[in-house]
C-alpha positions as CSV (number, residue, x, y, z in Angstrom):
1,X,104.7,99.9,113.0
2,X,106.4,103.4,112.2
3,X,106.7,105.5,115.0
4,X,107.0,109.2,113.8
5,X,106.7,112.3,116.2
6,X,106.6,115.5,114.8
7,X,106.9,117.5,118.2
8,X,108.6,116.9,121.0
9,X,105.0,116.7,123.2
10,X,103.7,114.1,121.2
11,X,107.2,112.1,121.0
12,X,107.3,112.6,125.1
13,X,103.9,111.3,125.0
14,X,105.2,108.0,123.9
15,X,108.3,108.5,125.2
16,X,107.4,104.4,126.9
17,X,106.8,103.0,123.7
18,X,109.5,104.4,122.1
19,X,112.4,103.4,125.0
20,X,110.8,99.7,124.6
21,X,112.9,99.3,121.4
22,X,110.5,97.6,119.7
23,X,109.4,100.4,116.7
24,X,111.6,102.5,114.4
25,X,111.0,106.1,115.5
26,X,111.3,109.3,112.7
27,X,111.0,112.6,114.3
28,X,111.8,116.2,112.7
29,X,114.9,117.7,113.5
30,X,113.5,120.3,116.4
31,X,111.9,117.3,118.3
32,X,115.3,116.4,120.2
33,X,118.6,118.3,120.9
34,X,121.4,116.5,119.8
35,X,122.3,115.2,123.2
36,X,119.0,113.8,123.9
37,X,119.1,112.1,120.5
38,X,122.4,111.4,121.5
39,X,120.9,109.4,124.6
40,X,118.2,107.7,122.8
41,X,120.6,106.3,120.8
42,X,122.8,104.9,123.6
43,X,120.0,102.8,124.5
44,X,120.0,100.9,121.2
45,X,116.9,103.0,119.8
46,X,116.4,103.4,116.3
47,X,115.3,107.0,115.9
48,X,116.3,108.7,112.3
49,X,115.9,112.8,112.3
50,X,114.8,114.1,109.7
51,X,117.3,117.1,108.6
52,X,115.1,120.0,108.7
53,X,111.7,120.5,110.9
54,X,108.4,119.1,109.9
55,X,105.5,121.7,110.5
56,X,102.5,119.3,111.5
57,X,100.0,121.8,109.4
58,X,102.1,122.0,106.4
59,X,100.4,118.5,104.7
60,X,102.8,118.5,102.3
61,X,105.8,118.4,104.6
62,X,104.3,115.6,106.3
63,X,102.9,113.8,102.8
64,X,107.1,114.2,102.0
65,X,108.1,113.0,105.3
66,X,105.3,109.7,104.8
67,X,106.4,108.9,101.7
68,X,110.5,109.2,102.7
69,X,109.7,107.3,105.5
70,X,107.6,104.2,103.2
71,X,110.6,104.0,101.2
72,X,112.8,102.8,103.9
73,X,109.7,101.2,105.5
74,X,107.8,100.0,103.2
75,X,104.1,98.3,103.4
76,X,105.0,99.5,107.1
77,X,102.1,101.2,109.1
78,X,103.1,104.6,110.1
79,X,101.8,106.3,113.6
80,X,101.6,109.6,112.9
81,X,101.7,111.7,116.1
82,X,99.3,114.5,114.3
83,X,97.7,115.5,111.2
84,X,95.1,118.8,110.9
């Protein structure tokens, strides 16, 4: 499984899931500062931002994100925080 937040709520929401190190996380680029990525990553996490924010209305922005996110992952399940 694909973890990828698009807000910071949503990743804070499974902010315990995440730490486990168990799931590759994908999040937008507004969802973290850079030291708080910064400290995610100290623990061994594998979070990839995204380079520019990911507006969770904008279905193509997230169909873009999905599909850049199957082609590092592929025949991966995604968890995808929200969709309208």
């Amino acid at each position: 499984m694909i973890i990828f937040a698009v807000t910071k709520k949503g990743f804070l929401e499974l902010e315990s899931v995440i730490t486990t190190g168990k799931y590759p996380v994908w999040i937008g680029s507004n969802v973290l500062s850079e030291s708080e990525l910064a400290s995610y990553r100290k623990m061994d996490l594998d979070i990839t931002n995204f380079s520019y924010e990911i507006d969770p209305a904008n279905n193509e922005e997230l169909d873009d994100a999905l599909a850049t996110i199957a082609e590092h992952h592929p025949n991966e399940r995604v968890w995808l925080e929200c969709r309208p």
